[in-house]
N, C-alpha and C positions, 0 to 999 in steps of 0.2 A: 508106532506112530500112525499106520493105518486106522488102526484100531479107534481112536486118536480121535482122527477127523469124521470116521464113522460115527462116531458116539455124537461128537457136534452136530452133523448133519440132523440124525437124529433127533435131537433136543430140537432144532431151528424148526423142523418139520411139526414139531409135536406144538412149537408156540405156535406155527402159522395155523394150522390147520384150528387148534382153540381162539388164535383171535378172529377167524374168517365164524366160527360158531357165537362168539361171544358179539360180534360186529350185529351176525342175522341175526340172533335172539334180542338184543338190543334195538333191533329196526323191526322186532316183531312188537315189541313192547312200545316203540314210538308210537307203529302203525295203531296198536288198542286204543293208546292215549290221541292217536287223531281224530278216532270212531268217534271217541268221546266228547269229541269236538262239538258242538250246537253252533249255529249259523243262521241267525235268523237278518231276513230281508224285510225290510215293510217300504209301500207304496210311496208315500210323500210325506213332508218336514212334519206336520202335527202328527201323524203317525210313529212317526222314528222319534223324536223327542220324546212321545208315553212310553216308548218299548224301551228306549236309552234309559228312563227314571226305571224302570219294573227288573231289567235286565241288564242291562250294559254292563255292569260292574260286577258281572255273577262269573267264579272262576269256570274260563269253559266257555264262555257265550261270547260272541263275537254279533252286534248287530251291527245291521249296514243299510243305507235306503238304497231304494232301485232308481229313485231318479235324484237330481242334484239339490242341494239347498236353497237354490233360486228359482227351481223350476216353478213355483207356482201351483194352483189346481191343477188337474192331470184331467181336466175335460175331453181332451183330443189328443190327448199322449199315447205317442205312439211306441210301441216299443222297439226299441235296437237290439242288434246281436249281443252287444256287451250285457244288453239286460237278461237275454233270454239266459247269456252262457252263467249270469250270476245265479240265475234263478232254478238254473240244472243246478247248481251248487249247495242252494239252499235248502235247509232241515224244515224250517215253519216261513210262512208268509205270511206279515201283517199287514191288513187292509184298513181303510175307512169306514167302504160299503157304502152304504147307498145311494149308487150307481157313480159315485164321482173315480171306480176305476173301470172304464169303459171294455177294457181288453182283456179283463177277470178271465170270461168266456174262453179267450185263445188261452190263456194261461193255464186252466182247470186243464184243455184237453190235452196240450204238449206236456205238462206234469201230474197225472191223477196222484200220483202218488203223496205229491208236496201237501204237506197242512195248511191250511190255511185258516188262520183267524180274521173277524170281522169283530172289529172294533167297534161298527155302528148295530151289530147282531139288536142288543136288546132296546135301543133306540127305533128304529127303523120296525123293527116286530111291534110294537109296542104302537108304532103309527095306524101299520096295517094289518097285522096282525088277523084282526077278527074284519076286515073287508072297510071297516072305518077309522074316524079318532077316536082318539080316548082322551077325557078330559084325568088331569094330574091332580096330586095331592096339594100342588101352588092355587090351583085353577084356572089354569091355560088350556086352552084344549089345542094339542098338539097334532098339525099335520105337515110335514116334512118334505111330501112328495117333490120331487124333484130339483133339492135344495140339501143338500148332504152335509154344508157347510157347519157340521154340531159341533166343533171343536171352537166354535166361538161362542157356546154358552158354556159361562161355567159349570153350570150344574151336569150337562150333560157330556162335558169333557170328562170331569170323574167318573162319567158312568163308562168312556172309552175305557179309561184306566184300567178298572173293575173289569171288563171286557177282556184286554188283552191280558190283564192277568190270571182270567180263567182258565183261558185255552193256551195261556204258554204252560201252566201246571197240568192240564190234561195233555197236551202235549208231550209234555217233559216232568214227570212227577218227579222224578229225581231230587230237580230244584226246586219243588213245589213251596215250602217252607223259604225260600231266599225269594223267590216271585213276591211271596203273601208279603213278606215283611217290607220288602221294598217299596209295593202297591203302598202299601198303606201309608208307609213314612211319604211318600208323596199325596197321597190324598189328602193327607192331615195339613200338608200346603196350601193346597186346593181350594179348600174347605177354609182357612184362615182368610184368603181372598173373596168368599164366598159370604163370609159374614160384612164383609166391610163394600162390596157391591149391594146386599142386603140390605142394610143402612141407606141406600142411596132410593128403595120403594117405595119410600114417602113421599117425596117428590118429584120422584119419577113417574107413577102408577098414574095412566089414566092421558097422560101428557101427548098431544099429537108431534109425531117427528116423519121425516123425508130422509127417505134410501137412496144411494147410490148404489147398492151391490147388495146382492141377495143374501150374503154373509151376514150383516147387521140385523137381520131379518131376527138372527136366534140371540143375537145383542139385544135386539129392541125386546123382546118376548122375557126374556130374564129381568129386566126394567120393568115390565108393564108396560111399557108406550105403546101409542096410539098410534098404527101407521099410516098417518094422511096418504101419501103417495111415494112409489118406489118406482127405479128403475136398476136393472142390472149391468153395471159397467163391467168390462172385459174387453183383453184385447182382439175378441171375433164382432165385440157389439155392435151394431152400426144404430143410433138412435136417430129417428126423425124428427123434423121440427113441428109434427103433430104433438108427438108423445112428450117433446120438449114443454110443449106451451100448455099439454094436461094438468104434467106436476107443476106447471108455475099455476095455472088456475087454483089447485089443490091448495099450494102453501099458502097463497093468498085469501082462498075461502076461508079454512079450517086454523087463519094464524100461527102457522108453524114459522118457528124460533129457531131448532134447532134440524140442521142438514147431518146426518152421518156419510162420511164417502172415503176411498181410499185416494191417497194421492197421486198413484200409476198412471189410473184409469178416470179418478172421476173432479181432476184439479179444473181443468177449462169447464167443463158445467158447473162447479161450485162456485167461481167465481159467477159464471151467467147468471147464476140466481140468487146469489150475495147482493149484482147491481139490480134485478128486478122484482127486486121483495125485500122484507124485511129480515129474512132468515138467514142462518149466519151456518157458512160448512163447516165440519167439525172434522177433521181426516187420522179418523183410525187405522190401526195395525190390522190385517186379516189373520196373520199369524199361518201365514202358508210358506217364509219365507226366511232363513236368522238363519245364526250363527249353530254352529252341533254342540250346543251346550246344554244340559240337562236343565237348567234355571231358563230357557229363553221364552217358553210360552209363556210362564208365570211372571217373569217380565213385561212382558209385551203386551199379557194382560194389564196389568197394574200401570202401562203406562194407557193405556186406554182407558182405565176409569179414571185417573187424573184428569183426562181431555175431557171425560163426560163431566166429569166434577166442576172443572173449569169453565160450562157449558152451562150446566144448570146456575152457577153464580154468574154470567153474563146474562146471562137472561132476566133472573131476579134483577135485577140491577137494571134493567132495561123494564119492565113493569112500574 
């Protein structure tokens, strides 16, 4: 009987000690498949929405933004501990660049290590690259300087794309091949909205228009419009009633028809200049700001050339 319970004991010792092996080898195996984990952070909403299209759905990749959906430009964004501890976390960090993430600087020296891509890279190079502009293959001659806001021209949103999909395959060659094909199934979107803005040069090109926000700045340039007079709304801006009665002088010189403005920021002066001119506001999407849904720029686009499209036929119509 001794014998007996010795032999059990035995046996129970020989399970425990292999499932305590089988258990660590098993949490060693977890641990590899964590390594393997990717975690990519990007800046703000047009940011995260190209990395969401390039990446989001790649098994392994987890992206995430560092500030909220409604934050808005990140002009003065500050960063919090929640951000810092995500960004110890994170494998690549995708940027805008140029200069709309102010706190880049603290970010490089607490993490040398983190990758970082810059989405505006061959935008921004391309401005200053050689110490001036360079005029394009459209014939715009592009200078950007202190106006970052490129995710509101089309052409030069695909070039983010293009962008972030280089440096997440240098990054991560791995997925290099799920990056390219992804990129590109998006671009081919892009590009479908691109022609039918395209369309819209004939009667756009040439045409004087009034800014409320330095955004529309790469709106108007994709049109060809004439930019009689701009100002930039935001909520730091404080405008005076000089600079107010310039752009009404302006609209009124140069016959501008059509205002672009966002509604946040630039609804009480569109109305002031609806009753002191003949020019009518038009209130588009900045596209800083929606839902985490891979479709929402390309939305938000398309609902912004409707308003322009709507624009240009009020107008005609008013001739």
């Amino acid at each position: 009987m001794k014998n007996k319970y010795a032999f059990v004991a035995v046996l129970l010792l020989v399970m425990t000690l292999a499932g305590i092996g089988f258990v660590r080898g098993y949490g060693a195996w977890e641990g590899q498949e964590e390594k393997e984990e990717l975690l990519i952070v990007t800046s703000f909403y047009p940011v995260y929405i190209a990395a969401l299209n390039i990446a989001g759905d790649c098994p392994g990749v987890t992206v995430r933004s560092l500030s909220e959906p409604q934050t808005g430009c990140l002009h003065d964004y500050q960063l919090t501990p929640q951000d810092m501890i995500l960004l110890s976390e994170a494998d690549i960090f995708v940027i805008n660049g140029g200069g709309m993430e102010q706190f880049l600087t603290e970010v490089a020296e607490e993490y040398p290590d983190l990758t970082i891509v810059d989405a505006g890279r061959g935008i921004f190079e391309e401005d200053h690259g050689d110490g001036g502009t360079e005029e394009e293959p459209d014939g715009h001659s592009h200078d950007h300087e202190e106006n970052a806001h490129v995710w509101m021209s089309i052409a030069h949103y695909e070039e983010q794309v293009f962008e972030i999909q280089q440096g997440l395959s240098e990054a991560d060659p791995a997925r290099q091949q799920q990056y390219q094909e992804r990129a590109l199934a998006y671009r081919e979107k892009i590009r479908a909205l691109a022609k039918r803005a395209d369309a819209l040069l004939e009667k756009t090109r040439g045409m004087p228009v009034a800014l409320l926000h330095e955004a529309f700045g790469f709106f108007a340039e994709d049109y060809g419009f004439a930019v009689a007079g701009e100002l930039n709304l935001d909520e730091e801006r404080q405008v005076s009633a000089g600079e107010v009665a310039d752009l009404l002088e302006e609209i009124r010189t140069k016959n501008v028809r059509i205002l672009l403005a966002e509604d946040l920021y630039g609804k009480d002066l569109g109305d002031t200049i609806e009753k002191e001119t003949t020019c009518r506001a038009y209130y588009l999407n900045t596209l800083v700001r929606g839902p985490k849904e891979a479709d929402s720029w390309l939305r938000g686009m398309e609902e912004n050339l409707e308003i322009l499209e709507e624009a240009l036929q009020e107008t005609r119509e008013q001739e």
